[in-house]
BAGUFI-416491 format. One line per field, with one value per residue (C-alpha): residue in three letters; x, y, z. Coordinates in Angstrom, 2 decimals. Example, Ala and Ser with C-alpha at 12.3 -4.5 7.8 and 13.67 -1.06 7.14 Angstrom:
BEGIN
residuo (ALA|SER)
X (12.30|13.67)
Y (-4.50|-1.06)
Z (7.80|7.14)
END
This chain:
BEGIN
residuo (UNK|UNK|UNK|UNK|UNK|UNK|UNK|UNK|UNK|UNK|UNK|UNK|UNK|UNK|UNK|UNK|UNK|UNK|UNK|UNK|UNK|UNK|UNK|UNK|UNK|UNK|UNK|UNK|UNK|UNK|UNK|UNK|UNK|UNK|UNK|UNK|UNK|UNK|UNK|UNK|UNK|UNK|UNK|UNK|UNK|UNK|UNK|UNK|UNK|UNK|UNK|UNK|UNK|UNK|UNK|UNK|UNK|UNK|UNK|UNK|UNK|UNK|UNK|UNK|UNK|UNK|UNK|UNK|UNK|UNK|UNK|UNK|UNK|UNK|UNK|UNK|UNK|UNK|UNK|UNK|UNK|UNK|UNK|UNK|UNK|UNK|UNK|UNK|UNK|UNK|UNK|UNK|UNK|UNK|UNK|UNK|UNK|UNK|UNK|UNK|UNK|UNK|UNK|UNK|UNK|UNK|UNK|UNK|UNK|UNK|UNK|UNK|UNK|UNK|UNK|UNK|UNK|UNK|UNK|UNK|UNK|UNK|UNK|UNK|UNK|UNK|UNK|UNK|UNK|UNK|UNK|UNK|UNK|UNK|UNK|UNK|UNK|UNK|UNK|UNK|UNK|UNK|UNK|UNK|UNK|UNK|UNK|UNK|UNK|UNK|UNK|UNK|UNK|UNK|UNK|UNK|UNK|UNK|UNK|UNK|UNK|UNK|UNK|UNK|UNK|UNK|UNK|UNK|UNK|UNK|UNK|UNK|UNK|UNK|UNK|UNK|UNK|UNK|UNK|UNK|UNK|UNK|UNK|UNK|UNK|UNK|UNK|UNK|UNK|UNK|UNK|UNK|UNK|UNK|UNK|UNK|UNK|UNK|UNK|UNK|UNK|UNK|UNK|UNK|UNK|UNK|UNK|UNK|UNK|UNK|UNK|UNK|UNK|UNK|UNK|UNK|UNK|UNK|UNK|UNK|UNK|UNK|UNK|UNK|UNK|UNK|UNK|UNK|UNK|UNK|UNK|UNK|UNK|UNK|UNK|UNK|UNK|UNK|UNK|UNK|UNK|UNK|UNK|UNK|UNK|UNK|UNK|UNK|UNK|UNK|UNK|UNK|UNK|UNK|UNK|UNK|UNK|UNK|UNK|UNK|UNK|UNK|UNK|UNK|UNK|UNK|UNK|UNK|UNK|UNK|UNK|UNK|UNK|UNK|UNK|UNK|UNK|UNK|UNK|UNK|UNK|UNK|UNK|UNK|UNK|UNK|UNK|UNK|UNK|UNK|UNK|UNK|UNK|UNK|UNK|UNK|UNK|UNK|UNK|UNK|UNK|UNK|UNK|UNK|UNK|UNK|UNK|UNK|UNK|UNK|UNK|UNK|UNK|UNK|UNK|UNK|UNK|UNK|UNK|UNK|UNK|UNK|UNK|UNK|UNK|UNK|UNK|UNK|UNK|UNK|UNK|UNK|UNK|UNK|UNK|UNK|UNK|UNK|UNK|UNK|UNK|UNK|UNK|UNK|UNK|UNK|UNK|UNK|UNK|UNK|UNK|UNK|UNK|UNK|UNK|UNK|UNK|UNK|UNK|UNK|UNK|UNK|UNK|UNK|UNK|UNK|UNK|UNK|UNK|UNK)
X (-3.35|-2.62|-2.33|-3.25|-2.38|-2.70|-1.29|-0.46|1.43|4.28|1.99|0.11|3.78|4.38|0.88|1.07|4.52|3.18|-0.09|2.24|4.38|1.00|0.21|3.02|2.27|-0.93|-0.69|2.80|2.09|1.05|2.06|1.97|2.31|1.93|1.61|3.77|7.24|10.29|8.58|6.41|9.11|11.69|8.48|8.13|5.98|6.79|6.74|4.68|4.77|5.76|3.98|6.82|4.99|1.65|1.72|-0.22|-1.13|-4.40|-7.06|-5.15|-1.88|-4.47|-5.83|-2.45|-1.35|-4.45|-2.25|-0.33|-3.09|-5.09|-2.23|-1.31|-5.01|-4.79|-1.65|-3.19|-6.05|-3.81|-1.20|-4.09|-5.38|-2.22|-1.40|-5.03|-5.00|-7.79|-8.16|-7.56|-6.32|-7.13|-5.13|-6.51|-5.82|-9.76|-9.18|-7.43|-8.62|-12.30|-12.05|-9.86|-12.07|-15.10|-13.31|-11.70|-15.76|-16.99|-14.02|-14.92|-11.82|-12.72|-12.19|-11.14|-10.21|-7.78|-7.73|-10.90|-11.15|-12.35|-15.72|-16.37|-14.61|-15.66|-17.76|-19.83|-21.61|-18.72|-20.36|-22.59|-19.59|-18.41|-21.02|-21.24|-17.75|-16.66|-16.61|-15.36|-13.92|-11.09|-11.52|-8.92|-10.42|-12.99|-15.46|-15.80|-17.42|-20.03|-20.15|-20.27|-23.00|-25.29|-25.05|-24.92|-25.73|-22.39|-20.65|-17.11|-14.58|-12.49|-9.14|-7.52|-5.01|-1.48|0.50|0.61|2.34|4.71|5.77|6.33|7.90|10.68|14.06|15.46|18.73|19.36|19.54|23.21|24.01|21.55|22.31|26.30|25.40|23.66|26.15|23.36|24.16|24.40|23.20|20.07|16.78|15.15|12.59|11.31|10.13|8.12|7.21|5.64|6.30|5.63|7.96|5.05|4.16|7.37|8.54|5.53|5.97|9.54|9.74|7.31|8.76|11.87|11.11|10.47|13.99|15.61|13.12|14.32|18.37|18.84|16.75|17.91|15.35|16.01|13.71|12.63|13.53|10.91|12.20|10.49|12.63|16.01|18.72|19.38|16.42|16.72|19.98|18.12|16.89|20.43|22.14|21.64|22.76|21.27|19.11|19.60|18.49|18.22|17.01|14.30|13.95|11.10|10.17|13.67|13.84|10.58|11.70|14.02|12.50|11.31|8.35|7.69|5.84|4.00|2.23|-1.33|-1.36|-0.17|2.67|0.70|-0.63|2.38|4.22|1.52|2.01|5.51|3.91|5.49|3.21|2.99|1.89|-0.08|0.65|-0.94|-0.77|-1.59|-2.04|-4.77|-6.86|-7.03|-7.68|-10.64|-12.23|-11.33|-12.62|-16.47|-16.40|-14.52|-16.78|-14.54|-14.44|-10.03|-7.78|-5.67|-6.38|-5.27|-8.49|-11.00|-10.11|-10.60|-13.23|-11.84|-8.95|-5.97|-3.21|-3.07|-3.67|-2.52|-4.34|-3.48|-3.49|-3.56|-0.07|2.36|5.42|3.67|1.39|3.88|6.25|3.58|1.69|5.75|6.13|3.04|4.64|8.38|6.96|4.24|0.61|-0.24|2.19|1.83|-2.40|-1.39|0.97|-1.96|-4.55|-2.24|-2.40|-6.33|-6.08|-4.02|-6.57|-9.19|-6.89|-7.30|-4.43|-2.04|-1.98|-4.00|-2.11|-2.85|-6.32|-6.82|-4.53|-6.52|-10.13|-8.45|-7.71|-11.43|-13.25|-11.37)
Y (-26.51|-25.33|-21.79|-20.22|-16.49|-14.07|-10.65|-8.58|-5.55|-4.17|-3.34|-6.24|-8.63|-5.98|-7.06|-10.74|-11.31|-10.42|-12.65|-15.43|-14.77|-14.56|-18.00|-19.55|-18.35|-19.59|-22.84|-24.59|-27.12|-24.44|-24.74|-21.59|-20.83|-17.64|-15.13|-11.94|-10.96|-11.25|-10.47|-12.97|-15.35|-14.23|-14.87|-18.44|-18.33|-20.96|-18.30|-19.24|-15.99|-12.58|-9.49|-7.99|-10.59|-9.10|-5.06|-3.18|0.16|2.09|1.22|1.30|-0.88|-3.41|-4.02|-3.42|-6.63|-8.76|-12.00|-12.22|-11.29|-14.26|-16.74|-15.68|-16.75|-20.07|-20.35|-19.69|-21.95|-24.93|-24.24|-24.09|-27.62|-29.10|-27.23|-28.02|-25.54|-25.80|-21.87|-19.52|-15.79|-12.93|-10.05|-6.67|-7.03|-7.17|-7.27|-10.56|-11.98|-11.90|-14.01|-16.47|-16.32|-17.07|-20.16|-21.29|-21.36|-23.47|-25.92|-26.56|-24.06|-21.69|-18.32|-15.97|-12.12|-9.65|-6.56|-5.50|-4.49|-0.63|-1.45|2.25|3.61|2.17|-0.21|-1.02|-3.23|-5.89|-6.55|-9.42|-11.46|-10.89|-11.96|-14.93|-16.13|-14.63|-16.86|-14.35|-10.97|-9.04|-5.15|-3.03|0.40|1.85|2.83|-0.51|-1.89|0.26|0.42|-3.84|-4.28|-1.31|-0.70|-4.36|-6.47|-8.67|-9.31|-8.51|-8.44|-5.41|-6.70|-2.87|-1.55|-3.82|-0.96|0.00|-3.11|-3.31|-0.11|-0.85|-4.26|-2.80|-2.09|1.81|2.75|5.74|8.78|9.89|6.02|6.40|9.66|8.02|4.95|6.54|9.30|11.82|15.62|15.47|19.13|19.69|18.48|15.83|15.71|12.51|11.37|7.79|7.60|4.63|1.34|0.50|1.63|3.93|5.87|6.64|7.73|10.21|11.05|11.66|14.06|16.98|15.78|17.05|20.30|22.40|21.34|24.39|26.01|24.75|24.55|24.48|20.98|17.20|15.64|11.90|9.09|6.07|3.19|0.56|-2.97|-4.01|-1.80|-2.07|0.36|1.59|2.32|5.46|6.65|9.30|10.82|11.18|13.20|16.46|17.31|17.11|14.01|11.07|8.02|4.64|1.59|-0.51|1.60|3.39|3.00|4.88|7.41|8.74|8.45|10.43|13.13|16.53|16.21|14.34|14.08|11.37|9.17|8.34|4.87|3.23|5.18|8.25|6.43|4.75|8.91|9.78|7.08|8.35|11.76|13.52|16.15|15.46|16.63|13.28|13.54|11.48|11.69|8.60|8.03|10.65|7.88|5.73|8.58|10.07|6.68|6.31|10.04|8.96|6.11|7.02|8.00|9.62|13.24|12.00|9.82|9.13|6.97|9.98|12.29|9.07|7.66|11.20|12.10|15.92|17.07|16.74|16.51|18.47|16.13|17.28|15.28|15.01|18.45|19.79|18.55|21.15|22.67|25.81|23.93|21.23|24.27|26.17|23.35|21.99|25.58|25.55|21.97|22.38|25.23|27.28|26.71|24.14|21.89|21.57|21.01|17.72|16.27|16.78|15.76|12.08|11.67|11.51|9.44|6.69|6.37|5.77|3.10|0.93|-0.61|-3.26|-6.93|-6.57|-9.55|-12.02|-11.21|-11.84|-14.94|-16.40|-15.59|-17.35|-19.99|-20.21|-20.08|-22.40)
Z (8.04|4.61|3.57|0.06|0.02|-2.80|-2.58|-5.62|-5.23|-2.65|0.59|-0.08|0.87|4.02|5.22|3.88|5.48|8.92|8.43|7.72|10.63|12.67|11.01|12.01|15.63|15.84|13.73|14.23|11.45|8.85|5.29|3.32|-0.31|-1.75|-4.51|-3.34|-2.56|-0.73|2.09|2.36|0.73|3.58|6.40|5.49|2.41|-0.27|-3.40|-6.19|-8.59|-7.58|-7.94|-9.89|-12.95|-12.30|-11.11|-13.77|-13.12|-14.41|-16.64|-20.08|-18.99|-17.63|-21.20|-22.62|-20.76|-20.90|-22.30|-19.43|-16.58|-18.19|-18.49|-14.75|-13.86|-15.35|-13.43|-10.42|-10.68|-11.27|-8.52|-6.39|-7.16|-6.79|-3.72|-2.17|0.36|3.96|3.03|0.19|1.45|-0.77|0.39|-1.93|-5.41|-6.15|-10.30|-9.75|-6.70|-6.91|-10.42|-8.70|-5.53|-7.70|-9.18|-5.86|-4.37|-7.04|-6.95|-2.68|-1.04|1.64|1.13|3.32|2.15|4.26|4.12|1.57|-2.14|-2.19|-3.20|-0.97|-3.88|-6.73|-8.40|-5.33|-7.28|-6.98|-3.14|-4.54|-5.98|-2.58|-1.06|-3.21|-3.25|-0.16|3.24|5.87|5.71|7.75|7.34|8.86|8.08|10.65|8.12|6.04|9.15|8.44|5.23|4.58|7.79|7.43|4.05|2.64|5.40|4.88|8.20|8.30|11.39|12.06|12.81|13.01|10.69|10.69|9.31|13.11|13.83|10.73|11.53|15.60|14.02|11.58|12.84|12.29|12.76|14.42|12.26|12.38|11.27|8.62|7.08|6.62|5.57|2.69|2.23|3.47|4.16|8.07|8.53|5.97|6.68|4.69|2.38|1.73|-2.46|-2.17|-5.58|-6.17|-6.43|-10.49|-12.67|-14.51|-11.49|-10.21|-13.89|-13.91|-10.21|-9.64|-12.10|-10.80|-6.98|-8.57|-9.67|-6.77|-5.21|-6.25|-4.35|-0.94|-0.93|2.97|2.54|1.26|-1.45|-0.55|-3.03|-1.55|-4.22|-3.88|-3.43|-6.32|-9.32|-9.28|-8.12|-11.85|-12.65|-10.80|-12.19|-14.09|-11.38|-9.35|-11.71|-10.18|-6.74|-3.66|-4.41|-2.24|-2.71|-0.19|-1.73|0.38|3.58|3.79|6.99|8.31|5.56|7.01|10.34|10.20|7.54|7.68|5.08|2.47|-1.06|-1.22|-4.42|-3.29|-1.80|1.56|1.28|2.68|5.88|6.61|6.20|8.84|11.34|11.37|12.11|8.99|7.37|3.16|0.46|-1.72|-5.58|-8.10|-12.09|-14.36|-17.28|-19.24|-20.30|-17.67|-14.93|-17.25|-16.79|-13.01|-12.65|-13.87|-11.88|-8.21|-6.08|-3.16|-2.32|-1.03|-2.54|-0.03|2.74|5.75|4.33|3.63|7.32|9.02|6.71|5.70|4.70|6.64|3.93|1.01|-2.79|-6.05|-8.82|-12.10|-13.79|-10.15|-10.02|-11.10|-10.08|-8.63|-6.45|-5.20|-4.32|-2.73|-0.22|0.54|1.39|4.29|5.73|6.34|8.24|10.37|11.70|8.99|9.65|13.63|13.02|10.52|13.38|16.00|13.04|12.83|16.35|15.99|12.87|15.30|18.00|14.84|13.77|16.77|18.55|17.62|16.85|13.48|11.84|14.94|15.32|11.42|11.94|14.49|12.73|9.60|11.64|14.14|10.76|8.66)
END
């Protein structure tokens, strides 16, 4: 069979790399050609544009970049045709993908979408497009199971989360090897920075991340660069001392960290499945959050507190986010009571999760439904 998948951002290529591994499991004569990453690229995935081209952040770069969102549409539409997939994969991504799934229904291609656009968050109204251009749907959080069937009456299949299994898939060195081949302090704990991933975020994030380190000496402050900015980018940042910095490994940066401080996203339940307490940060631009903030309709931002329901991890927000807060919740996780009742708080938040095999469950629904 033939394989259209669109993913749009960084954790959108983790989780469309291991559906296209799954794919090529469970279909030996697949053919696969994606919007997404190396990732996906390096899992078989003939690339068509990467996400790099097409990673706008917040309400006001969005408009800002209109030209190109609209000439990547008409892009997409065509290399569709030409490619004429069995089944178009929407992976997140809901600004872009819903338009494209809308087309893609008219035109005769089935359309299947992993992993769900947060309609729980906002803009619920958006569930009739789904149901209109939608085919079949693969949720991997607990409560969108609920929230499609009983609230909407659209039937969706929980496939569990496949963080879980990217994270039980991805090779860490131990951490002595680590810490010397990225000329780490061997003695000081580490505090881990993720962030972002677009090069707005991180230049609003890392700054604030950076200001409480003179506030904890006897720790390392160590940013995860994101494989999709290069390494100069962070230059800036690495000036001072005690700032480390490893380029495109997350996954054993946090498994071998202390804490960490975390921009809202993936990023804070993939620090939790490595059982490492956080603090989530998130600051965007003024005009774009005052319109997300009348139209979000979440009491959490990040996915650890939606998922359990109450707070488990401390978020900053916007003008929340200041040196003497960030210094002040780090403070009550490097240490103490607070810090023990997250790491028994992310043990519950795994058994919520479900167990693994996400990716071939979704793989093989693609595949049954097609």
């Amino acid at each position: 069979m033939k394989y259209y998948i669109i993913a749009g951002e960084a954790s959108g290529d983790l989780h469309g790399s291991n559906l296209i591994k799954a794919l090529k499991d469970e279909d030996l004569d697949a053919d696969i050609r994606c919007w997404g990453g190396d990732l996906m690229q390096q899992a078989g995935g003939q690339l068509a544009k990467h996400y790099k081209d097409m990673a706008f952040m917040g309400f006001l770069e969005v408009i800002m970049n209109i030209p190109t969102i609209f000439k990547n549409i008409a892009f997409c539409k065509e290399d569709i045709k030409k490619f004429n997939p069995d089944v178009v994969i929407f992976i997140d991504f809901s600004g872009f993908n819903l338009r494209i799934a809308q087309w893609a229904k008219q035109n005769g291609f089935r359309t299947n979408y992993y992993i769900s656009p947060q309609i729980w968050a906002s803009r619920e109204g958006r569930i009739q497009k789904i149901k209109r251009d939608i085919d079949a749907m693969y949720v991997i959080l607990p409560f969108e199971k609920e929230f499609y069937e009983k609230k909407h009456g659209y039937p969706v299949q929980f496939v569990g989360h496949p963080l879980i299994d990217a994270i039980e898939n991805t090779p860490l060195v131990d951490e002595a090897t680590f810490r010397k081949e990225n000329g780490l302090d061997n003695q000081k704990p580490i505090i881990a920075l993720l962030p972002g991933s677009r090069k707005q975020e991180v230049q609003k994030m890392l700054d604030v991340m950076l200001s409480v380190k003179g506030d904890f000496p006897e720790y390392q402050f160590v940013i995860a660069g994101a494989p999709s900015l290069p390494d100069e980018f962070y230059a800036p940042f690495l000036k001072e001392s005690r700032v480390g910095y490893v380029s495109n490994k997350t996954y054993s940066l946090l498994k071998h960290s202390h804490a960490a401080l975390v921009t809202s996203g993936t990023a804070t339940l993939e620090t939790a499945l490595f059982g490492i307490p956080q603090v989530v940060c998130y600051k965007g631009n003024w005009i774009s959050y005052q319109i997300a903030k009348r139209i979000i309709t979440l009491d959490f931002i990040s996915l650890v507190n939606l998922i359990m329901g109450r707070e488990v991890v401390k978020e900053l927000i916007q003008n929340d986010l200041t040196t003497k807060n960030l210094k002040n919740e780090l403070s009550k996780i490097v240490a103490g009571q607070e810090r023990e009742q997250i790491i028994e708080d992310y043990e519950l938040l795994r058994k919520k999760l479900g167990g693994k095999g996400a990716s071939q469950l979704a793989a093989r629904l693609i595949i049954e439904n097609a």
